[in-house]
C-alpha positions as CSV (number, residue, x, y, z in Angstrom):
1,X,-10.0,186.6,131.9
2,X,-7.7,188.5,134.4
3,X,-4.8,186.5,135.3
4,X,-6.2,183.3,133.8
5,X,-9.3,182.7,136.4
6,X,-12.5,181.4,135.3
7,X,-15.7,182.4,136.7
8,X,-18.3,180.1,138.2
9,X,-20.4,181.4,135.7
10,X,-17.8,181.1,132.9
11,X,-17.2,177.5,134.2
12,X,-20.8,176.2,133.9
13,X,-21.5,177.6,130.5
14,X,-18.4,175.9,129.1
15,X,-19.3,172.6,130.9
16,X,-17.9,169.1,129.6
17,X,-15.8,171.3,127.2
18,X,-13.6,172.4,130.3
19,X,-10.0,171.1,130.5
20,X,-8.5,172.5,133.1
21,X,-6.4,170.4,135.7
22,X,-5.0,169.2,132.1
23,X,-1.9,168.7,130.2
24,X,-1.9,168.6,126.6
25,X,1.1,167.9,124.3
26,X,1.4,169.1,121.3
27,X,3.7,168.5,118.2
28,X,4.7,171.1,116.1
29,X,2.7,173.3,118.2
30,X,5.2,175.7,116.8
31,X,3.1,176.8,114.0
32,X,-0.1,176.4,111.6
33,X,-2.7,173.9,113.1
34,X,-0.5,172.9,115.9
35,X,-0.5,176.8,117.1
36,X,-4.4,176.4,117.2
37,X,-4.8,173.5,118.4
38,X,-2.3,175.0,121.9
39,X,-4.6,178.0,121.5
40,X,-7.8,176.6,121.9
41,X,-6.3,174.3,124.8
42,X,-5.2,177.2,126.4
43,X,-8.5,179.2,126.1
44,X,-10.3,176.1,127.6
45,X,-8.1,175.8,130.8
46,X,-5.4,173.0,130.2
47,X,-1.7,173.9,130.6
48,X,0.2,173.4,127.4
49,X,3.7,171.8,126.3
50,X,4.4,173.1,122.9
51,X,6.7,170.7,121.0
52,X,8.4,172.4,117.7
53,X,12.0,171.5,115.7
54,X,12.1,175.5,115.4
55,X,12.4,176.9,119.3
56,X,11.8,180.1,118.2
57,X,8.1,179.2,116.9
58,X,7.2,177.3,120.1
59,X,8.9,180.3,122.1
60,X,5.9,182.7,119.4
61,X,3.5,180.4,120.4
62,X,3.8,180.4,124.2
63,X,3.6,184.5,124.1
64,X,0.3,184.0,122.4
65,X,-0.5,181.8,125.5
66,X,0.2,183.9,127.7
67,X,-2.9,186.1,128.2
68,X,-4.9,183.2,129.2
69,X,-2.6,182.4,132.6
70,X,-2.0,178.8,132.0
71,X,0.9,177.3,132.6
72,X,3.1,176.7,129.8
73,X,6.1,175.0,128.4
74,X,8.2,175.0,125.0
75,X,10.4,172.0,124.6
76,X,12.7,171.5,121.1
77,X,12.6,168.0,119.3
78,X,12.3,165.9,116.5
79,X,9.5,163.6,116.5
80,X,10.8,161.0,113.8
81,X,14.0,160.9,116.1
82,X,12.8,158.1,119.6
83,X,15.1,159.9,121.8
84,X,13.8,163.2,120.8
85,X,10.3,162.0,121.7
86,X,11.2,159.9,124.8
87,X,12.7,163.6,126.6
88,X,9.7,165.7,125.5
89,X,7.4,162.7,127.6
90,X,10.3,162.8,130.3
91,X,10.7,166.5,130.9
92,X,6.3,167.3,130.7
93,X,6.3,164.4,133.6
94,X,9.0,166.1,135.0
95,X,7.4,169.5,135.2
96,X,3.7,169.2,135.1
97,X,3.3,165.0,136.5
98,X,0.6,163.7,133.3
99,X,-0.1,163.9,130.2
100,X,-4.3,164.3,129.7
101,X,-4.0,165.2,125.8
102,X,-1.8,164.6,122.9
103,X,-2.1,166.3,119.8
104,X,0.0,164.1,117.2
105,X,0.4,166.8,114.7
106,X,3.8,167.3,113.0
107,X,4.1,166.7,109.4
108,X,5.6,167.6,106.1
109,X,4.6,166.9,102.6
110,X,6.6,166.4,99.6
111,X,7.3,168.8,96.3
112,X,4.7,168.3,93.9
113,X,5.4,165.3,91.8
114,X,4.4,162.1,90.3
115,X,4.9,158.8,92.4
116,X,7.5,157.5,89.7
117,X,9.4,160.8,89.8
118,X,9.5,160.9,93.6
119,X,13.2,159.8,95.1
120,X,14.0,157.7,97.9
121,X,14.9,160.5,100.1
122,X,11.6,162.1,99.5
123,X,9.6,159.5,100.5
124,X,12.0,158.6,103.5
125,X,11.7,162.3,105.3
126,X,7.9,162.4,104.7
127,X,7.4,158.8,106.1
128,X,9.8,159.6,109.2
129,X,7.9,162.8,110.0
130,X,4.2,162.0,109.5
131,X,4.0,158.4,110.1
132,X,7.0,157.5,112.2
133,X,6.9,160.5,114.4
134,X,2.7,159.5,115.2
135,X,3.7,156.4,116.0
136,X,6.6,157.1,118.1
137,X,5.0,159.7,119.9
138,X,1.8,157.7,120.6
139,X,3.6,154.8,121.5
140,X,5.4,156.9,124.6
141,X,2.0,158.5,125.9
142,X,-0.1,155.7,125.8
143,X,2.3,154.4,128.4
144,X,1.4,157.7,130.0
145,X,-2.3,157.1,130.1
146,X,-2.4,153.4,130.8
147,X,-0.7,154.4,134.3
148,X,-3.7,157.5,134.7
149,X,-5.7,155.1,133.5
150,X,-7.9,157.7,131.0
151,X,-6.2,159.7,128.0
152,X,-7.6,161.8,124.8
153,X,-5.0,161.1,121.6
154,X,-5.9,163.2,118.4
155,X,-3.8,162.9,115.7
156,X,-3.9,165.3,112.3
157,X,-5.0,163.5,109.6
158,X,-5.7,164.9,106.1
159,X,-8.6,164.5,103.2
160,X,-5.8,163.6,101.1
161,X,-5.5,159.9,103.3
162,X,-9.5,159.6,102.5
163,X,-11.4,158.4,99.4
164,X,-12.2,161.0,97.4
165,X,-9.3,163.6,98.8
166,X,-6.2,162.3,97.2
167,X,-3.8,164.3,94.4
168,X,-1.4,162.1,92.0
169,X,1.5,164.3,92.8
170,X,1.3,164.2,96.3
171,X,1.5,160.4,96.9
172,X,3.5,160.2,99.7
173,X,1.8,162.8,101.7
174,X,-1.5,161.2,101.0
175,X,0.0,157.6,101.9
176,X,1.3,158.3,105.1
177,X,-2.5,160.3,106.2
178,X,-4.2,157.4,105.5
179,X,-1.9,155.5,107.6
180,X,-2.5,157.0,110.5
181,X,-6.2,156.6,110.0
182,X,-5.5,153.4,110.0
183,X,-3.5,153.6,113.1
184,X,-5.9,155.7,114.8
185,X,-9.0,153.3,114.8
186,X,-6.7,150.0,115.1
187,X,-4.9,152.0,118.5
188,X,-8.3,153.0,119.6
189,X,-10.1,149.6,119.7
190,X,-6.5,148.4,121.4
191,X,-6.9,151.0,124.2
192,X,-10.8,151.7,124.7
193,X,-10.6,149.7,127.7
194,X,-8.7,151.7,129.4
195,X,-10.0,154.8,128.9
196,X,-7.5,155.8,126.7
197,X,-9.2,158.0,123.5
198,X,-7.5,158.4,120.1
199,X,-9.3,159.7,117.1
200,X,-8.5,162.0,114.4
201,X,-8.5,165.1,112.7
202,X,-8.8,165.4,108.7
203,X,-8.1,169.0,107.4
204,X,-9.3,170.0,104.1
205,X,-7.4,173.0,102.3
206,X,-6.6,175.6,105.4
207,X,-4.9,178.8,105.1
208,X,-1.8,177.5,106.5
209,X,2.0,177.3,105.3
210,X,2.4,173.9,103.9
211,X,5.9,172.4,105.3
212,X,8.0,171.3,102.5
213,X,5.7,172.3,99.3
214,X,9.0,174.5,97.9
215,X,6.1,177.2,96.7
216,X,6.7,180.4,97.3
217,X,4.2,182.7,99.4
218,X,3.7,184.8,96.4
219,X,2.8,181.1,94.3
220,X,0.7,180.1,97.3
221,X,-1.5,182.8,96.9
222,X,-1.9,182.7,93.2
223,X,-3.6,179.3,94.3
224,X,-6.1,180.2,96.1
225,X,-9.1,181.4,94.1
226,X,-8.3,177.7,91.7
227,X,-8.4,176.1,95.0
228,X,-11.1,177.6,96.8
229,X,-13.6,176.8,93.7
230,X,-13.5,173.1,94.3
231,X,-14.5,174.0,97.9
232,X,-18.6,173.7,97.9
233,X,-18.3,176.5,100.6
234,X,-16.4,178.5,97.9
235,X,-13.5,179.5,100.5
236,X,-10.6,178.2,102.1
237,X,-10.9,177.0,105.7
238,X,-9.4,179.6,108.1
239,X,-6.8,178.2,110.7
240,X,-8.5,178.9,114.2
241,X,-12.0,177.0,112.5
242,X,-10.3,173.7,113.8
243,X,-10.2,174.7,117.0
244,X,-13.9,174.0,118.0
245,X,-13.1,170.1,116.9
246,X,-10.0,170.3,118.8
247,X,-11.7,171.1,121.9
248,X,-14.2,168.6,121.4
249,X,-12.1,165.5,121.1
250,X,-10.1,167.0,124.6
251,X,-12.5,167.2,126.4
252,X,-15.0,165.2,128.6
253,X,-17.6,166.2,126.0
254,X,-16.5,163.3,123.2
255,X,-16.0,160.7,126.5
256,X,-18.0,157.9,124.3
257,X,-16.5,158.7,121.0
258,X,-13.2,157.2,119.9
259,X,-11.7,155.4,116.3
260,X,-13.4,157.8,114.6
261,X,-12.1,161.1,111.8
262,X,-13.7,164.4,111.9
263,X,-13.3,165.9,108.7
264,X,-13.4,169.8,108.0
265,X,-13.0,170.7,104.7
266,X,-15.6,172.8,103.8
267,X,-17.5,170.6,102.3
268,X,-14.9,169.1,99.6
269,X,-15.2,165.0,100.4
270,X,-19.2,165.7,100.5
């Protein structure tokens, strides 16, 4: 679309799945998911803040972004760190006056091991990322959205934080996803009064670079046919096939649908 302009036509036949006039937020946006999830906000109209700990990768992102003529915004921090999150809410009032979406989606996982071989550190850094920094970052929007009065929160779960999903030596990882399930559905009964959304996203295996794994692309890929033949679609989720769910939960479309986790995993929880 030429200099970012929708059509009339183009605006219909998207409908309730339109977000422009809309800000969306998103953490470690940088990368992976969070790189879709600011593409397929972009491609439906809203003007994007990328939030990343690497600048460069939200600088990648918002170049990808740029073809679709919203505006745009990179902003560096640390969402297990409060005053990190407090001046990424600060500076996207500052520059764009609301926040419409929030896409909590930072995370790391742990090495590979069992829970008794797991050190304190370990535990501490995946806790601080995945669980602190949804809270945090939450907690400052919600504030956001109580003043506007309306608010969609999606936060990026994992099948591993479900029955059914979880992996021995990845106990930390797994524990702090099914926290924030937790958090999700207890924050969206708190807020569904007023109008403030917050539901969830739960991955399955997607072609992504894990954050903190210590495998090496060339191991990574030696995974992939073991992994993909638990899968009952018998392939590894693409990156851009969340993008569909992440557009959803945005928009107007899912106004009557909050507390809930949209799993997409190929089939592997079925």
């Amino acid at each position: 679309m030429q200099d970012g302009q929708r059509t009339e036509r183009t605006m219909k036949s998207i409908g309730p799945f339109d977000l422009s006039g809309k800000v969306a937020a998103v953490t470690a946006g940088g990368h992976g998911l969070g790189r879709e999830y600011c593409m397929a906000m972009a491609e439906f109209g809203a003007d994007v803040v990328c939030n990343d700990i690497d600048m460069a990768l939200a600088k990648e992102t918002l170049e990808i972004l740029k073809p679709f003529g919203n505006r745009t915004r990179a902003i560096r921090g640390d969402v297990s760190n409060p005053g990190d999150v407090d001046q990424l809410v600060h500076e996207t009032l500052r520059e764009f006056g609301r926040i419409d979406v929030l896409f909590c989606n930072a995370g790391i996982t742990n090495r590979f091991v069992m829970p008794h071989e797991l050190t304190y550190e370990d535990w501490s850094k995946v806790v601080a990322v995945n669980l602190r920094g949804t809270f945090l970052c939450m907690k400052a929007v919600v504030k956001v959205m109580l003043n506007q009065r309306r608010g969609s929160i999606i936060s990026t779960a994992s099948v591993a934080g479900l029955p059914g999903g979880f992996a021995p030596d990845s106990s930390v990882y797994g524990a702090t996803k099914a926290a924030i399930i937790g958090l999700t559905r207890h924050a969206a009964v708190a807020y569904a009064k007023e109008g403030i959304r917050i539901n969830a996203i739960a991955p399955g295996i997607h072609d992504t670079k894990p954050v903190g794994l210590g495998i090496s692309p060339e191991k990574q890929e030696e995974l992939k046919p073991m992994i993909a033949r638990r899968i009952p679609m018998g392939r590894i989720g693409e990156p851009n096939e969340i993008r569909g769910l992440a557009v959803y939960l945005a928009s107007d479309a899912s106004s009557y649908v909050t507390g809930q986790v949209f799993i997409a995993d190929g089939g592997l929880l079925a």
